[in-house]
Backbone atoms as SQL, in Angstrom:
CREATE TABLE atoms (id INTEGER PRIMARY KEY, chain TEXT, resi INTEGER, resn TEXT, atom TEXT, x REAL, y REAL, z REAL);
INSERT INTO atoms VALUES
  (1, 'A', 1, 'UNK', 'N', 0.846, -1.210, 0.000),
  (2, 'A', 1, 'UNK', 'CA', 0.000, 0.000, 0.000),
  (3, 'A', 1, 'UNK', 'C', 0.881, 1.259, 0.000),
  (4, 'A', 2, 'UNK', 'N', 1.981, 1.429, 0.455),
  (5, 'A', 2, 'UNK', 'CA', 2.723, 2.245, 0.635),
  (6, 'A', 2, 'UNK', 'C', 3.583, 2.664, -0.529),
  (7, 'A', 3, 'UNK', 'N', 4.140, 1.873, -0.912),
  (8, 'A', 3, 'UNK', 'CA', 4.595, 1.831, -1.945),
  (9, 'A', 3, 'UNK', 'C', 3.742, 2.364, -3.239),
  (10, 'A', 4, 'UNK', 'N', 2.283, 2.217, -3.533),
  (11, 'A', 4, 'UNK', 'CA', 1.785, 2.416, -4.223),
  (12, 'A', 4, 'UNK', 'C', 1.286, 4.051, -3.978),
  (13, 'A', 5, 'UNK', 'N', 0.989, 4.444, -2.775),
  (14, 'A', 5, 'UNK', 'CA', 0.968, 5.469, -2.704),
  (15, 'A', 5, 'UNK', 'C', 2.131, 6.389, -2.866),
  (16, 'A', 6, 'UNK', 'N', 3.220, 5.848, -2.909),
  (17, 'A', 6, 'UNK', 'CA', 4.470, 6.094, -3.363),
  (18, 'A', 6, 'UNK', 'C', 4.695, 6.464, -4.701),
  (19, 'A', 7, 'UNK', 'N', 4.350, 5.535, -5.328),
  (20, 'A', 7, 'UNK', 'CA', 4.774, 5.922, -6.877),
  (21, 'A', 7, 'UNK', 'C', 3.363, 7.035, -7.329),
  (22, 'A', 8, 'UNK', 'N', 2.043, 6.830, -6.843),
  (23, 'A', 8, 'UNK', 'CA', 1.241, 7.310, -7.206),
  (24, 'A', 8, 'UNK', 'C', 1.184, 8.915, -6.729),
  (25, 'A', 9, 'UNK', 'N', 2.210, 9.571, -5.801),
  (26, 'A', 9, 'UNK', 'CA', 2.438, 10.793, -5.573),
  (27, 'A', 9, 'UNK', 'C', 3.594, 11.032, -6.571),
  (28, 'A', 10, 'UNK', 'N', 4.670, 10.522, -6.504),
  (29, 'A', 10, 'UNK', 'CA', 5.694, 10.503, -7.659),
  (30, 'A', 10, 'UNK', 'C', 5.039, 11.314, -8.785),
  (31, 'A', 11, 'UNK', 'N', 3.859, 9.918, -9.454),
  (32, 'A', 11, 'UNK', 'CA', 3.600, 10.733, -10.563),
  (33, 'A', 11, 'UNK', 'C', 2.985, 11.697, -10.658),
  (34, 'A', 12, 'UNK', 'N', 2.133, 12.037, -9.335),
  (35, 'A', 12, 'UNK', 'CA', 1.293, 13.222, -9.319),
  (36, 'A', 12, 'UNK', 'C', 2.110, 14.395, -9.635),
  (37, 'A', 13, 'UNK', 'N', 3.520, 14.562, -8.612),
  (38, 'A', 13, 'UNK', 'CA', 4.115, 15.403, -8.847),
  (39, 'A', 13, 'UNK', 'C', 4.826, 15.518, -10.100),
  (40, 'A', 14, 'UNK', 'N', 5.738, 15.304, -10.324),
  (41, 'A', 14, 'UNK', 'CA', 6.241, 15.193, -11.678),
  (42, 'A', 14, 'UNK', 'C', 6.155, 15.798, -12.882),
  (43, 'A', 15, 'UNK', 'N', 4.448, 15.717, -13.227),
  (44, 'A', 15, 'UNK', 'CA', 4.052, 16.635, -14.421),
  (45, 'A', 15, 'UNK', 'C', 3.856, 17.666, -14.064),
  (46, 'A', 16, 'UNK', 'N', 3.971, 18.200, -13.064),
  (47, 'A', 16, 'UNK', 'CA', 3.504, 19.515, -12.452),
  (48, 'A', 16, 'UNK', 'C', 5.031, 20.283, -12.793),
  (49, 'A', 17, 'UNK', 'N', 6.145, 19.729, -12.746),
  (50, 'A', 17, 'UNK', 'CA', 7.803, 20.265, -12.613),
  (51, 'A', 17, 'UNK', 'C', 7.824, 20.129, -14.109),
  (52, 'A', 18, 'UNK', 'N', 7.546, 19.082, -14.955),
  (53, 'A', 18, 'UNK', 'CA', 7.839, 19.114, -16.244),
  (54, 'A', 18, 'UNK', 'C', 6.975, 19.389, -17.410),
  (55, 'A', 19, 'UNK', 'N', 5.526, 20.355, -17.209),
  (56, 'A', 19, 'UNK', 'CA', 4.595, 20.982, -17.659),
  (57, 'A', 19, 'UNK', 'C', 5.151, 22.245, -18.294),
  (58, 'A', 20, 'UNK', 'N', 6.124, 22.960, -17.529),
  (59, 'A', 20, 'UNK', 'CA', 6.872, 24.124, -17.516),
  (60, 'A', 20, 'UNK', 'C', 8.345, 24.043, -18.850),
  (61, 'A', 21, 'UNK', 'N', 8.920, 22.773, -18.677),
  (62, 'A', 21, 'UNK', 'CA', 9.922, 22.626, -19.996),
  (63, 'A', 21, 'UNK', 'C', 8.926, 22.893, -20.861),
  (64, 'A', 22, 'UNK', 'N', 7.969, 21.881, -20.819),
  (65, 'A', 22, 'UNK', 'CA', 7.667, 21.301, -22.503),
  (66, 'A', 22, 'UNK', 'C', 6.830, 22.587, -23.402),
  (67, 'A', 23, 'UNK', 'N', 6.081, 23.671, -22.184),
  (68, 'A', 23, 'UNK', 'CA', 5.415, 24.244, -22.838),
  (69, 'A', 23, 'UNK', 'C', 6.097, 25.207, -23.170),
  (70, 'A', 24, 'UNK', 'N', 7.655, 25.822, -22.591),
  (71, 'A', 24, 'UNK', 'CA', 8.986, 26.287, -23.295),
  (72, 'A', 24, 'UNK', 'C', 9.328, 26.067, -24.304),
  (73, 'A', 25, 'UNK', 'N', 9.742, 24.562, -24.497),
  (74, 'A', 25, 'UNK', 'CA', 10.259, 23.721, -25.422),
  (75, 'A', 25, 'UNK', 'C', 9.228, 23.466, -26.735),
  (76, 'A', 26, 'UNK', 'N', 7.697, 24.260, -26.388),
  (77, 'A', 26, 'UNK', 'CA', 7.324, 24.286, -27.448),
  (78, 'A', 26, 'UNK', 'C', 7.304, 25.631, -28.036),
  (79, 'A', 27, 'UNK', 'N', 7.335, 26.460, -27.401),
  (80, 'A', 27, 'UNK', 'CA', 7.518, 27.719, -27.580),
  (81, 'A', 27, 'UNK', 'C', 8.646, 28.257, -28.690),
  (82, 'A', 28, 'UNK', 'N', 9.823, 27.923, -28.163),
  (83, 'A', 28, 'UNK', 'CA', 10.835, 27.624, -28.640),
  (84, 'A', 28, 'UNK', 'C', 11.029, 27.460, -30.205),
  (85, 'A', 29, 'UNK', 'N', 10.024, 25.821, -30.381),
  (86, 'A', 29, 'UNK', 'CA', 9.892, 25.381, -31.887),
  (87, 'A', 29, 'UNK', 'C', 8.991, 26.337, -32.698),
  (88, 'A', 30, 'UNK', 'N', 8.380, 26.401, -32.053),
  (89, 'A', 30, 'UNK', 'CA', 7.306, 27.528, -32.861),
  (90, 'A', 30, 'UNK', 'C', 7.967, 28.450, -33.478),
  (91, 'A', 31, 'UNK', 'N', 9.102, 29.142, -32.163),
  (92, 'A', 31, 'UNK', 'CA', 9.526, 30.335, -32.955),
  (93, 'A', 31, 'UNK', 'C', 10.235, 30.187, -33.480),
  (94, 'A', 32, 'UNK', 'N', 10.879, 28.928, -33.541),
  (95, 'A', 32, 'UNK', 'CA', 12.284, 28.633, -34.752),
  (96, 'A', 32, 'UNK', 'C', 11.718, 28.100, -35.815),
  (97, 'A', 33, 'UNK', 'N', 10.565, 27.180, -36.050),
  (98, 'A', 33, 'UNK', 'CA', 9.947, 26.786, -37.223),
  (99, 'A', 33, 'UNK', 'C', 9.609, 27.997, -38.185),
  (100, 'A', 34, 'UNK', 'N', 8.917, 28.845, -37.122),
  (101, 'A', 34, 'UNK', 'CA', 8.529, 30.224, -38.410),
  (102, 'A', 34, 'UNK', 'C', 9.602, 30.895, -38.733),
  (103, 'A', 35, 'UNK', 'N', 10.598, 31.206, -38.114),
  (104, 'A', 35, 'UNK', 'CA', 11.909, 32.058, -38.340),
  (105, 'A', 35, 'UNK', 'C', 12.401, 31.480, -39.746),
  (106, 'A', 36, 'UNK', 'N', 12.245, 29.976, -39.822),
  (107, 'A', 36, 'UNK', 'CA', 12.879, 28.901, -40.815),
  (108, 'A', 36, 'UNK', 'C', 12.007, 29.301, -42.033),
  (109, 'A', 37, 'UNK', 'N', 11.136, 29.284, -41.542),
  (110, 'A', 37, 'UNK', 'CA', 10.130, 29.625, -42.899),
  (111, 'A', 37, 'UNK', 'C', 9.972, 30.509, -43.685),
  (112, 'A', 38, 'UNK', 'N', 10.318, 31.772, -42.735),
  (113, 'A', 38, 'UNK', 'CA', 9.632, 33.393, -43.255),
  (114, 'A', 38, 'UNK', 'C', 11.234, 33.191, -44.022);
């Protein structure tokens, strides 16, 4: 039981810390895809 509540906070947290790269990291492409383009 412990354990499971273990991993199951793990993942709770997790996307909360790495929500913040990706929506950078898309940011990012966006503005280098159009830069590429124009």
């Amino acid at each position: 039981m412990y354990k499971m509540d273990f991993i199951s906070k793990k993942q709770g947290y997790v996307p909360l810390k790495v929500v913040p790269y990706i929506f950078f990291v898309a940011v990012v492409l966006s503005i280098t895809t159009t830069n590429t383009f124009v």
